[in-house]
C-alpha positions as CSV (number, residue, x, y, z in Angstrom):
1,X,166.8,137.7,166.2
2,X,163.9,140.7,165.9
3,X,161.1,139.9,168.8
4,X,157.7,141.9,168.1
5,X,156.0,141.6,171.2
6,X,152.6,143.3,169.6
7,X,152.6,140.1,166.4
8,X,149.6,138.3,167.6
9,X,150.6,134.8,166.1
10,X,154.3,135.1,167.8
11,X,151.9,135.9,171.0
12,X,150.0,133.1,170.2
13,X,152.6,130.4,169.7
14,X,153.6,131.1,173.2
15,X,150.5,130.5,174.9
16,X,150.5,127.5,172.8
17,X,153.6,125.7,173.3
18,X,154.0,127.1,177.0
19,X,153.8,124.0,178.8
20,X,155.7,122.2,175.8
21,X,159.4,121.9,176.2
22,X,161.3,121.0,172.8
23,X,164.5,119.1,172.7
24,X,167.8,120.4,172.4
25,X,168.5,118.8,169.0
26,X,164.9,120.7,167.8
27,X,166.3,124.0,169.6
28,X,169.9,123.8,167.6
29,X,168.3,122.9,164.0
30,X,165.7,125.9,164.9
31,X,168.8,128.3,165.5
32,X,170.7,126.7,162.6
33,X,167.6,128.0,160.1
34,X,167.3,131.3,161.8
35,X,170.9,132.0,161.2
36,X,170.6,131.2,157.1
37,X,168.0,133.0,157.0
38,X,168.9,136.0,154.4
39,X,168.1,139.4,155.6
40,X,165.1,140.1,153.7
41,X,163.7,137.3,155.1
42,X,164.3,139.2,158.8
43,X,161.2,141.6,157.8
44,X,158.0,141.7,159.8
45,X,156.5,139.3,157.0
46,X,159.4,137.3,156.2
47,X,159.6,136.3,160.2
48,X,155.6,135.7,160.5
49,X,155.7,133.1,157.6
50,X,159.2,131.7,159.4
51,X,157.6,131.3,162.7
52,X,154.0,130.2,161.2
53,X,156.4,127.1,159.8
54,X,158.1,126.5,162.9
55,X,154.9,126.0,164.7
56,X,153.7,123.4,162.3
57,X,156.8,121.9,163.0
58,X,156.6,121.7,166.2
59,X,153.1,120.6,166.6
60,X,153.8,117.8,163.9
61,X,156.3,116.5,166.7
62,X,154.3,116.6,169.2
63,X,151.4,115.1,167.2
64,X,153.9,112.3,166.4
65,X,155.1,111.5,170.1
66,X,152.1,112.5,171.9
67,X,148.7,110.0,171.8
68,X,145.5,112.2,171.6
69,X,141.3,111.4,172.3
70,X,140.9,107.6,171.9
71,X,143.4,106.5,169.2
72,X,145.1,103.6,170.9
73,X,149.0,104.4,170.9
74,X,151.6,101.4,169.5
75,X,154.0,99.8,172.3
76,X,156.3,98.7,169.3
77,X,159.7,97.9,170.0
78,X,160.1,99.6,173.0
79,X,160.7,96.9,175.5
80,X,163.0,95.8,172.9
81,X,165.0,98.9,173.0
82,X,164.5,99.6,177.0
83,X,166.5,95.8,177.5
84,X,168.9,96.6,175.0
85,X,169.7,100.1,177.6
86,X,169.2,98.0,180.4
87,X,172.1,96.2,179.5
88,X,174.0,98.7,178.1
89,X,173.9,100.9,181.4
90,X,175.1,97.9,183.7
91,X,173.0,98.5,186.4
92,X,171.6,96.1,189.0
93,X,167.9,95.0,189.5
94,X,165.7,96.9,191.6
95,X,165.0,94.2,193.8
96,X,167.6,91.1,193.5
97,X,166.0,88.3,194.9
98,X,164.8,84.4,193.7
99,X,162.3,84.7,195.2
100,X,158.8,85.0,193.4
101,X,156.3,86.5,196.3
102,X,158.9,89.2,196.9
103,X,159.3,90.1,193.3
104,X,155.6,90.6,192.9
105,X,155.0,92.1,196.4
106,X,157.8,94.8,195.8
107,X,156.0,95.7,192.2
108,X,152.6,95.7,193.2
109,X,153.3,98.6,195.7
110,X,154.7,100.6,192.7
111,X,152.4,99.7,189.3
112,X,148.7,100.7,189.5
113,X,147.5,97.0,188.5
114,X,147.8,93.7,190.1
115,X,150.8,92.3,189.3
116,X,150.2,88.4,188.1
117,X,152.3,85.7,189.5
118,X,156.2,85.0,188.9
119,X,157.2,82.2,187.6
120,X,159.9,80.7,189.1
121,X,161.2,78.5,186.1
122,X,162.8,75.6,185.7
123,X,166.9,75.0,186.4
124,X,167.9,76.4,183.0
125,X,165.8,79.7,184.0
126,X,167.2,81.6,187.1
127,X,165.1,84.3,188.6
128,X,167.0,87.0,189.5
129,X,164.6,89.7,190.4
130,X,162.7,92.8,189.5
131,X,162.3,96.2,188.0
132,X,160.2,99.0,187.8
133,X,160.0,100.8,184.2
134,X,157.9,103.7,182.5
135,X,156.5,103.1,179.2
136,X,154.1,106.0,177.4
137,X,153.6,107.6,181.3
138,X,152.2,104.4,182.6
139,X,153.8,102.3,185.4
140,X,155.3,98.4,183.9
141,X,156.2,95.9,185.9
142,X,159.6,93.7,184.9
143,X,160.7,90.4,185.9
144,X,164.1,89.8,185.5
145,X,165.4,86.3,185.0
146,X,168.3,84.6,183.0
147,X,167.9,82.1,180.4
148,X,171.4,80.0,179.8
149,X,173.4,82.8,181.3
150,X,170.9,85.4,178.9
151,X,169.0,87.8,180.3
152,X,165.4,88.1,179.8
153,X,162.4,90.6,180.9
154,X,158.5,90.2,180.9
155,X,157.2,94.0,180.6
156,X,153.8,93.8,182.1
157,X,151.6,96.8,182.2
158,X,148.0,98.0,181.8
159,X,146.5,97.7,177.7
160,X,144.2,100.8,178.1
161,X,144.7,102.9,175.0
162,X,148.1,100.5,174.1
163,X,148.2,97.8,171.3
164,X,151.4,95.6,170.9
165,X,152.5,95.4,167.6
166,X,155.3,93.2,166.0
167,X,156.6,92.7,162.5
168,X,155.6,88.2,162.9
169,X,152.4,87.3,163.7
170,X,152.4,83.6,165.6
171,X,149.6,81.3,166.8
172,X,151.1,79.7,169.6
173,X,149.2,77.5,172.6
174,X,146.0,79.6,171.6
175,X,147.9,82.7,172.1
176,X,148.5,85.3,169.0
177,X,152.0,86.6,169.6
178,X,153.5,89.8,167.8
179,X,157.2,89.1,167.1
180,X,160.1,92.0,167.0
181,X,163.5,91.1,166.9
182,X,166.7,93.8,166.7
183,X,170.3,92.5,166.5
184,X,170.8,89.5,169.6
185,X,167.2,90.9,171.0
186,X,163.6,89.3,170.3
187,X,160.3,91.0,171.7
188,X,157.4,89.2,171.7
189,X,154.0,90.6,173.3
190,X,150.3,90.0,173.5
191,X,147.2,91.1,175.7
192,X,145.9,88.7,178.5
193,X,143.1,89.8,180.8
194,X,143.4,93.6,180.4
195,X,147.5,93.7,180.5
196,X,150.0,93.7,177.7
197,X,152.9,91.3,178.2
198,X,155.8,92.1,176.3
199,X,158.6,89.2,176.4
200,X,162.6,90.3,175.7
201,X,165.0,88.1,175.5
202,X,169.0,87.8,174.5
203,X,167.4,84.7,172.6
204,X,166.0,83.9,168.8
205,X,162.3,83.2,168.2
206,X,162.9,79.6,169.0
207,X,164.5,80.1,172.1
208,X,162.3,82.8,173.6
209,X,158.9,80.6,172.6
210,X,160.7,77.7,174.5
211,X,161.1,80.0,177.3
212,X,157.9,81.3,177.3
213,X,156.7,77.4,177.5
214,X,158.9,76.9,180.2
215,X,157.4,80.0,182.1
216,X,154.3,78.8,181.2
217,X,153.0,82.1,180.6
């Protein structure tokens, strides 16, 4: 690869993306197009219109993954997809315990709102515990329980500049929830009193909304 140091938009790119780190899959396809890249298009010109595409690449991506001014940012299926890795990585709760004052007491030191209660549930709902998670750089609060031997998470974290989303829309005890499901998963998540709860469950739509009564959420 040819570096000018005196080419002002290769100079500029820098100071633009400095803080910016992309990932290793964007830094292999970047060195996969440099390489086909025939030799005339090596030239001082060839490489300024090259690198002029790259950055519009790049700051597409970061567009895309990175919320700007006040656009409110989707939560989506995330929860969905951080139970589903939860599960898949076998590891424990943060703080195993039954019991609901601990749960919230141990989360309430670590997420910057206050936490709401913990249901307990009934016998066919076992509290197991908590969890601290990171959604979108904010702090989310998880209680862990298990529903018939299936586990299930409420995600609760602040609703500044987030909107849940869902691909079924349900009126349900005056509540409007947004349903998601993915494979064995369902997600389902609205906004109460400036938080976003976000439901997961190894359960179908029936089973988590019976849960969800049962939690009396």
């Amino acid at each position: 690869m040819i570096e000018r140091p005196d080419d002002p938009v290769a100079a500029a790119l820098r100071r633009a993306f400095a803080d910016e780190r992309p990932s290793a899959a964007l830094e292999q396809r970047l060195a996969r197009s440099l390489r086909t890249l025939p030799p005339a298009s090596r030239t001082a010109s060839g490489w300024r219109r090259f690198v002029m595409a790259t950055a519009a690449a790049m700051l597409t991506l970061l567009l895309a993954v990175t919320p700007s001014g006040p656009r409110r940012a989707e939560l989506a299926d995330v929860p969905l997809k951080e139970l589903q890795a939860f599960i898949d990585s076998n590891r424990p709760v943060d703080v195993a315990t039954d019991d609901p004052a601990r749960v919230r007491a141990w989360l309430a030191q670590r997420v910057d709102f206050a936490p709401p209660p913990v249901a307990r549930g009934s016998t066919q709902i076992e509290l197991i515990g908590g969890r601290l998670c990171l959604f979108a750089g904010r702090r989310v609060a998880s209680y862990m329980y298990r529903v018939h031997g299936r586990l299930l998470s409420i995600y609760i974290m602040a609703s500044d500049g987030l909107s849940p989303t869902g691909d079924l829309r349900i009126e349900h005890v005056g509540r409007t929830l947004l349903f998601t499901r993915d494979g064995h998963l369902t997600q389902a998540s609205w906004i109460k009193d400036g938080l976003i709860y976000s439901v997961v469950g190894e359960l179908s739509e029936p089973g988590l909304l019976a849960a969800l009564d049962d939690l009396t959420l």
